[in-house]
C-alpha positions as CSV (number, residue, x, y, z in Angstrom):
1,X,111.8,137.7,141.9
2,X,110.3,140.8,144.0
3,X,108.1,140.5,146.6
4,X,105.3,142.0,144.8
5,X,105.5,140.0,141.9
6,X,105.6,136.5,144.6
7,X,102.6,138.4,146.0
8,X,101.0,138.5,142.8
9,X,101.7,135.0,141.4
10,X,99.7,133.4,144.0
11,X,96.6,135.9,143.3
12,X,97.0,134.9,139.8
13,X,97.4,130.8,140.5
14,X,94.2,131.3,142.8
15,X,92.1,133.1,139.7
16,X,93.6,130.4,137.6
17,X,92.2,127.7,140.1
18,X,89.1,129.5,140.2
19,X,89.2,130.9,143.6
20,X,88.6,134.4,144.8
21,X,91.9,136.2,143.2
22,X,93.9,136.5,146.7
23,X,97.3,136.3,147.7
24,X,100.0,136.9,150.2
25,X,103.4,137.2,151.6
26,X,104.8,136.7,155.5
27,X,108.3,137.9,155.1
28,X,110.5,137.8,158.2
29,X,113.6,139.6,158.4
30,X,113.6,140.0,154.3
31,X,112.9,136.3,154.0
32,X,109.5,134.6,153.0
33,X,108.3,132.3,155.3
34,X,105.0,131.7,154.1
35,X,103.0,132.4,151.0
36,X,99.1,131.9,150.4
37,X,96.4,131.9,148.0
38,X,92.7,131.4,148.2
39,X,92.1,128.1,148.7
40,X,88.1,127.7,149.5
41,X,86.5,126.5,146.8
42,X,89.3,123.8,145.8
43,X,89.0,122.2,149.7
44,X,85.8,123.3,150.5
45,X,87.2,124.9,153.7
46,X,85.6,128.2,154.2
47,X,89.0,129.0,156.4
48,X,91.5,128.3,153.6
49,X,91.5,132.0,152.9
50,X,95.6,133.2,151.6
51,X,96.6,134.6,155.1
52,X,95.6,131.0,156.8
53,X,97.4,129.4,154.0
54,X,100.1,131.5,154.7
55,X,100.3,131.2,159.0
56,X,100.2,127.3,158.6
57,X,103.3,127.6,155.8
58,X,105.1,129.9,158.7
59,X,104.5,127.5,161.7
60,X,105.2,124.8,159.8
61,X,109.0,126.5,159.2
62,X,109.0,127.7,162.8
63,X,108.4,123.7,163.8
64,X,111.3,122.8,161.4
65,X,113.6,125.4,162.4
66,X,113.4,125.1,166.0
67,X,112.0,128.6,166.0
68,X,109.1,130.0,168.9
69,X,106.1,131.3,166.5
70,X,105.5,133.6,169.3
71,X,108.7,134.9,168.3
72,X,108.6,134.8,164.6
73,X,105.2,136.0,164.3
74,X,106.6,139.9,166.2
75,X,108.5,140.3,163.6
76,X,106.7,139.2,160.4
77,X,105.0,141.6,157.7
78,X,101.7,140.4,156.2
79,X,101.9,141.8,152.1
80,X,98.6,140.6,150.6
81,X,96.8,141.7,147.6
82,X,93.1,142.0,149.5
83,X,92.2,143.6,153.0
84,X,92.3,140.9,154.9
85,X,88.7,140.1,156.2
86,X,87.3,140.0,159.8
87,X,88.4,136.2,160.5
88,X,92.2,136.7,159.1
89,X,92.7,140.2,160.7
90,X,91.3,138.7,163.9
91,X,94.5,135.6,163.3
92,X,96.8,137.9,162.4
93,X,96.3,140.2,165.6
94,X,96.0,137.3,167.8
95,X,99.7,136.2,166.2
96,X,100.9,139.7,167.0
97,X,101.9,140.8,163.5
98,X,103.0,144.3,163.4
99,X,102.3,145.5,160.0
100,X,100.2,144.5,156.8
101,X,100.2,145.9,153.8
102,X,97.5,145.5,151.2
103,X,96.2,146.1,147.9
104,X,92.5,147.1,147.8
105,X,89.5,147.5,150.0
106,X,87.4,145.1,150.7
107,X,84.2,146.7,151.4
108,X,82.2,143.5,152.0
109,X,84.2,141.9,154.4
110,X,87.4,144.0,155.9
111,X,88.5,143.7,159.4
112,X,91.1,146.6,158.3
113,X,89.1,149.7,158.7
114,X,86.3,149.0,156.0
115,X,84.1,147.2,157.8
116,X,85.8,146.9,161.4
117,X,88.6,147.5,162.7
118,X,90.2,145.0,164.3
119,X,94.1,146.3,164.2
120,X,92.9,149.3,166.1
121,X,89.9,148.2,168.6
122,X,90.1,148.2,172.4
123,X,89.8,144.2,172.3
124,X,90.8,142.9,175.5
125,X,93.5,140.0,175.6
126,X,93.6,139.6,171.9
127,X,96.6,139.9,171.0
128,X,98.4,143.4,170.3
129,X,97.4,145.7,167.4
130,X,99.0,146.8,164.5
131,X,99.6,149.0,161.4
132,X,97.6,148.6,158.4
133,X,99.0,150.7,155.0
134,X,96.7,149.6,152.4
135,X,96.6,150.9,148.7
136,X,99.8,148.9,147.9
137,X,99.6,148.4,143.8
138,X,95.5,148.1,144.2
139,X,94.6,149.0,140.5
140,X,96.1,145.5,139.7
141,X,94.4,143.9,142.7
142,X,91.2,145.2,141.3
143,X,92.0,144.1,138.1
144,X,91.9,140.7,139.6
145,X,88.8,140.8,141.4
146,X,86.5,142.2,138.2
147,X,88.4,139.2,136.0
148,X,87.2,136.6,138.7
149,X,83.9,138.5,139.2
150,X,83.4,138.8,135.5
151,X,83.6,135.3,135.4
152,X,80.8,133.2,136.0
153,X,81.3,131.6,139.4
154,X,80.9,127.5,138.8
155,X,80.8,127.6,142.6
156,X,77.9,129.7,143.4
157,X,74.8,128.8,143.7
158,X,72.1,129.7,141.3
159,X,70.3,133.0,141.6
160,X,66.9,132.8,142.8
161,X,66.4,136.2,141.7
162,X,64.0,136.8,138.6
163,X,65.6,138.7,135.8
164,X,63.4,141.2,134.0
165,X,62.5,140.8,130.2
């Protein structure tokens, strides 16, 4: 299986579940360490976004592996189907990752460029910045977001708003 189609079955299973259609890839050294999808509705953990699913699967193997996270993290691509938001892109710096990749914008949220810009910013002692090359098969990361969106959200609450007759 290709990377982009592992990146794209855990956007799928998180539509499936019905969660916010993200998900990602931490490869190391051509080998996948860690793989995340959305996971906030399911725990009701506002934090269990794909990339935190992701960082805990990659500690966890640094802790088997006898491996420095410090180290591993250096040297670890982020491939994930959304621009990660504010929080993750905030994690991911801190960790020192050098390069993610992404589908689409997200125009709401991003902490890639689309709302700040958190791999580029003069942040002091927060961790190192890095590359960002979005665009990355975002038709079909799209795709995803208008099926979920399309969707009635059995999470959300009601909407207070009045609807015209």
């Amino acid at each position: 299986m290709s990377a982009r189609e592992e990146k794209e079955g855990p956007a799928k299973e998180a539509l499936e579940n019905g969660e916010v259609p993200v998900g990602c890839l931490m490869v190391y050294h051509n080998e996948i360490l860690g793989q995340g999808r959305n996971e906030v509705n399911e725990t009701k953990n506002a934090t269990r976004h794909a990339e935190m699913v992701a960082i805990g699967h990659v500690l966890e193997w640094c802790h088997l592996n006898g491996r420095r996270w410090q180290e591993v993290f250096k040297d670890t691509v982020l491939y994930v189907t959304v621009e990660p938001c504010i929080m993750c892109a905030a994690a991911l710096r801190l960790l020192n990752i050098p390069l993610v990749v992404y589908g689409c914008q997200n125009e709401r949220f991003g902490g890639c460029g689309s709302v700040l810009n958190i791999p580029a910013d003069d942040l002091q002692h927060t961790g190192a910045p890095f590359q960002c090359i979005g665009g990355y098969k975002a038709e079909e990361a799209v795709e995803l977001l208008r099926t979920f969106y399309k969707a009635e959200n059995p999470n959300a609450p009601k909407s207070k708003v009045r609807k015209k007759e």
